[in-house]
N, C-alpha and C positions, 0 to 999 in steps of 0.2 A: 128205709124199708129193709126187712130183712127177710130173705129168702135160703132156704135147702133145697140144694142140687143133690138128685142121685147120678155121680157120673162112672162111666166107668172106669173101672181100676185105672188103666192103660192114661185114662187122658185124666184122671185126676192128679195121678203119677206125674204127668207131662205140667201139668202148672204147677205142683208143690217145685219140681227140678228148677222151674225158671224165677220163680219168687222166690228159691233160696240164690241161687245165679246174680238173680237182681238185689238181694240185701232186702226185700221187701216183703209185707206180711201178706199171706196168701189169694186175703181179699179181696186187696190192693192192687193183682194183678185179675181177678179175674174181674175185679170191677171196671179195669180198661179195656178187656175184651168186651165185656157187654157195654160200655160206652160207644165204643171204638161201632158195632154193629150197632145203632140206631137208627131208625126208622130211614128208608130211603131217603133224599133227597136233603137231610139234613147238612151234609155237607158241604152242598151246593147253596145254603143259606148263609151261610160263613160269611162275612165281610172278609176286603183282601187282610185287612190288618189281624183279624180273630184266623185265618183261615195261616198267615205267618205265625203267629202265637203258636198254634197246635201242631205244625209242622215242626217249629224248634223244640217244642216239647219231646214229640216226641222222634226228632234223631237224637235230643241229649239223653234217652232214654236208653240209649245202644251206650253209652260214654264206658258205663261197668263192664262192656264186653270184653274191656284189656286188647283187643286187636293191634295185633303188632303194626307200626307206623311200614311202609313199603318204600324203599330208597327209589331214587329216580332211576338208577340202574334197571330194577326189580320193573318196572311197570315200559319202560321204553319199548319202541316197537320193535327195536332190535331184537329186545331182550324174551317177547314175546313170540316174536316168529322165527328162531335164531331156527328153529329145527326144520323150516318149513323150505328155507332158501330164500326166502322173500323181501 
């Protein structure tokens, strides 16, 4: 099915930004938004296995963010409360 959205500037702005971000065609993402929001309770229909399916999907869906890996240094609780005295 094919549907036109009148959105506003501001948030059509905001998915063009993340579908070039993501390498993907504009559609593409706003079609996972509107998947993503389907009817209440659909995700609660999920078997556990379909329900892990869509979960991997989509954290490898973040992979294109390039986030820098974090040393063990960096995350330690030393390293986090050094300022606190703790």
């Amino acid at each position: 099915m094919t549907v036109t959205l009148d959105l506003p500037p501001h948030v059509a702005q905001a998915y063009l930004a993340e579908a070039q971000a993501r390498g993907l065609p504009l559609a593409d993402v706003v079609r996972e938004v509107l998947m993503a929001s389907q009817l209440p309770g659909t995700a609660a229909e999920l078997g556990p296995d379909e329900w892990m399916r869509e979960y991997r999907a989509w954290a490898h869906s973040h992979d294109a963010d390039q986030l820098p890996i974090l040393s063990d240094e960096a995350i330690s609780r030393e390293s986090i409360y050094e300022d606190r005295g703790l």
